[in-house]
N, C-alpha and C positions, 0 to 999 in steps of 0.2 A: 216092763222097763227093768233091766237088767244093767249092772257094774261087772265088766273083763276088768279082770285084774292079772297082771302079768308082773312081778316084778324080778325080775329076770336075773337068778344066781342071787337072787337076798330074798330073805324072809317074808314067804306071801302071807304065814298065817296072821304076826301080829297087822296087817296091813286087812286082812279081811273083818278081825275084830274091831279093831277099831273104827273101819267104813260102817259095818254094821248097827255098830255104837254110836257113832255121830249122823247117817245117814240111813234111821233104819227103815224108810218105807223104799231103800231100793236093793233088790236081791244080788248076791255078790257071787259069780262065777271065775274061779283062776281058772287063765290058760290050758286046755287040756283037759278039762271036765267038759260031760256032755254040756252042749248050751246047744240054742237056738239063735243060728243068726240076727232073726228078726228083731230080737226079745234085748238087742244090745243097746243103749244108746250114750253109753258112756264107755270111754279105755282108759284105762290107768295103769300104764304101761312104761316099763324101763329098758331099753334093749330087745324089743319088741319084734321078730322074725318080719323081715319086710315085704309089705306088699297085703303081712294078712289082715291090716284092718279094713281094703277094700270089700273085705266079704260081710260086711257089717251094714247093711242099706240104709238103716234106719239110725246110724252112729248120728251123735250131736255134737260129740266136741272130744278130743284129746286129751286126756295129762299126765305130766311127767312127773314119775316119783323120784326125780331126782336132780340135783342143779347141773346144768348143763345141757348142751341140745345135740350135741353132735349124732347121736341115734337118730333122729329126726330128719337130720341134714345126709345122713349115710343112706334117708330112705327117700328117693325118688318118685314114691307111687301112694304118696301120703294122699287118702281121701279130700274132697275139699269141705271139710271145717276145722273149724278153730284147736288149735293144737297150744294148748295152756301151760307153761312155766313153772315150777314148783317155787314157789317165793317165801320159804319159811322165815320170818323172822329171828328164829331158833339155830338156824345154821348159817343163817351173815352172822350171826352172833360169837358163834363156836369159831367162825374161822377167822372173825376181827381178833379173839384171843389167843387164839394160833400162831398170827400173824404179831400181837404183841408180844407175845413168849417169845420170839425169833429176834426181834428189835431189845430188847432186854437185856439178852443170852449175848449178844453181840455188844450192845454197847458196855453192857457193865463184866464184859470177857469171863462170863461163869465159865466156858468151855476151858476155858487157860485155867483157873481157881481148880476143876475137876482135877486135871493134869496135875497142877501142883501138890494136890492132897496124896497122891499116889505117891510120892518121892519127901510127901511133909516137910513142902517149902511153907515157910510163912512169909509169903509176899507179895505188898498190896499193888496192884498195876496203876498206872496211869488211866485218866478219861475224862473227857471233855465234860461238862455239865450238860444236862438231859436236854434241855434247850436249845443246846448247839449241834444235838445228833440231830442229821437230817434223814428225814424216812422218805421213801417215794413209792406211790403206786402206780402201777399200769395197768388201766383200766377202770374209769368210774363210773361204773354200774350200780346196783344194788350190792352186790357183794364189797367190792371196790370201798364206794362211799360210806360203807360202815365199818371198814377195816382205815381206811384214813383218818375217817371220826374219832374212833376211838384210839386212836393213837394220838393225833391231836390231846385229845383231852387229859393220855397219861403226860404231859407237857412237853411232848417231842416237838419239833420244826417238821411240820409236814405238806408234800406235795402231791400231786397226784397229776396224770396224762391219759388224755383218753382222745380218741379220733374226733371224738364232736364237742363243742367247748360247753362245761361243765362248771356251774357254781356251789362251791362247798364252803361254808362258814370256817376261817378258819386254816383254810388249805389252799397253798398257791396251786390255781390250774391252770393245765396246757393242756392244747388242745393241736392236732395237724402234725406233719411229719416233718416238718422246717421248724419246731420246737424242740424236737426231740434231743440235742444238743443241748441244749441251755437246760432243758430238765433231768436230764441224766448228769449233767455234769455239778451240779451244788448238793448231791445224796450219797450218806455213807453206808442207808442200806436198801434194795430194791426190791418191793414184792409183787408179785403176779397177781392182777388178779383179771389177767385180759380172759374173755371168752374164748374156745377155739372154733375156728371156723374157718373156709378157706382162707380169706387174708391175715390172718392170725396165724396160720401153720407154720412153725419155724420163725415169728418174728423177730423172737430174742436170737440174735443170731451173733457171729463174731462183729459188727459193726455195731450192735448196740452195747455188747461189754467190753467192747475196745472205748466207749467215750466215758462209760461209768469211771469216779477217780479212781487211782491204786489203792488199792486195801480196801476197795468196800467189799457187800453182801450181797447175797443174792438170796430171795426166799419165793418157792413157788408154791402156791396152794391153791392153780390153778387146775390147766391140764398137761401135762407132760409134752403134747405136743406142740404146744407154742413156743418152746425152748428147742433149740437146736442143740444136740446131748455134746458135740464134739468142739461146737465154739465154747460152749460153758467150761466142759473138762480141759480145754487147751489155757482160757485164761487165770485157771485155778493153780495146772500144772508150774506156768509163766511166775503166779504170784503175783498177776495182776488184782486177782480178786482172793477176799481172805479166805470164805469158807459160803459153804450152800446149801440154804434149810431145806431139803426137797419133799413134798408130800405127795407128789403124782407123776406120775410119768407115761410118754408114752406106750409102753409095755405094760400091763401089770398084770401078776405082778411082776415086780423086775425080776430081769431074769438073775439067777445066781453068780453068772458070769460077767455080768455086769460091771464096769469099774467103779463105778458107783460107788458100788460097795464098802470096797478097800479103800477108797482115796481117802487122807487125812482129812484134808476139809469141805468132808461133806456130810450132814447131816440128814438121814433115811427115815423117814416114818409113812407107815402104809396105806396114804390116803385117808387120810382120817380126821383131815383138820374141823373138818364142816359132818360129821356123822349126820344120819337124816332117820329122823325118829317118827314113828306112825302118828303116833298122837297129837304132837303137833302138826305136822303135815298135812293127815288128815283134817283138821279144823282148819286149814286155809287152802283145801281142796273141798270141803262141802260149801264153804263161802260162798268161793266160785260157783258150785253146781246151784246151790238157790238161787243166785244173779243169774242165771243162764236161764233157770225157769221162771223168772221174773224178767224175762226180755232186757238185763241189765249189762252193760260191758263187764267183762273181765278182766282179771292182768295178772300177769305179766303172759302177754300172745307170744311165739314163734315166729320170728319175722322170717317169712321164707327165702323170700330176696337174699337178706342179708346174711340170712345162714345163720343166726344165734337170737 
């Protein structure tokens, strides 16, 4: 019983010590060392060349070392078992804080205070009390629900929207596509945290930042391609929307030509909100693998259907 391990353009080695460390009665093979097909019955796989886990007979189960599914969805010839989720609690965590940092920077206008210190203005801006900022997310998922939580709690007004209706303590939610006016329209700042998937591609498009008010935000820490790059940059241009925390995008990395870039109110960081670390990872990836050898469900599965 043998562990593939592929974690494809990031660090296989801490990923093999650690499996080692927390799973040590199962032998660890990255991609490209001799192995034995037979001898495989787990993948631990990111970006995983499609098609090659078919060669796998005796495979048991799938999993992703990283949040999101779209490799999964880009592979059509996925074996039939269980394709497993990466659910750290470690990285809802990193990106709920990401996500506060951008609600913050925005409400209490540090990006204006930076500005001003370069020309050593002393002058204190206007802003509504914490309470009256409203936050909104898209998408209440596991990531989603704990980046709204946690905002909630620093005493922000917060909502959240997601396709299937969602109860969050705390948090006004919508749910369906005949909502999406009335949730878009009472938030001064927006964050992503939709999955990408085909219905997801390009959702944020010019009809959804055309009903957001004038001068709100925009913050992604999702995937790049559920943002449409040229409705975002046109409402920016316009000064319908103030400024855009971006941490993914469809390209990456972005390319240097990019507008992005240059544009005043846009804020660039390199995918990085949710980093994904072995060691924890690992302990809620051998979780799994003991429930698997104990005949017990896992979570969070691959919905194939739905694509995320």
């Amino acid at each position: 019983m043998t562990i593939l391990l592929n974690n494809h353009g990031y660090d296989n080695e801490s990923w093999r010590r650690e499996l080692c460390r927390q799973l040590p009665e199962l032998p660890v093979k990255v991609f490209g060392e001799p192995i034995d097909p037979d001898e495989v019955v787990y993948a631990m796989v990111w970006n995983h060349p499609a098609g090659d886990l078919n060669r796998y007979p005796n495979l048991k189960a799938i999993f992703s070392l990283g949040a999101g599914a779209e490799h999964f969805v880009a592979d059509t010839s996925l074996p039939d078992v269980p394709v497993i989720l990466l659910a750290d609690p470690a990285v809802a965590r990193d990106m709920a804080a990401h996500a506060l940092y951008w609600v913050l920077t925005f409400h209490r206008r540090y990006a204006d205070y930076r500005s001003q210190q370069k020309d050593r203005i002393w002058h204190r801006k206007q802003i509504v009390p914490t309470k009256e900022f409203r936050a909104g997310v898209f998408g209440l998922g596991r990531i989603g629900t704990e980046v709204a939580s946690r905002i909630r709690d620093f005493g922000y007004a917060v909502s959240g929207w997601d396709r299937s209706a969602r109860q969050i303590e705390g948090v006004d939610c919508f749910s369906g596509t005949d909502t999406l006016r009335d949730f878009l329209s009472r938030i001064d700042v927006v964050i992503n945290a939709l999955p990408l998937s085909p219905k997801t591609r390009h959702f944020l498009d010019e009809k959804i930042f055309a009903v957001m008010p004038p001068g709100s935000f925009f913050v992604n820490i999702s995937r790049g391609a559920v943002v449409h790059d040229e409705s975002l940059l046109d409402a920016l241009d316009r000064g319908h929307l103030a400024g855009a925390a971006l941490d993914a995008f469809a390209q990456e990395p972005l390319p240097p030509e990019h507008r992005y870039w240059t544009h005043p109110q846009v804020y660039i960081t390199p995918h990085m909100s949710g980093a994904t670390f072995a060691s924890s990872a690992v302990a809620v990836i051998a979780t799994n693998v003991r429930r698997l050898e104990r005949g017990l469900e896992v979570f969070p599965l691959f919905n194939r259907e739905a694509g995320y």
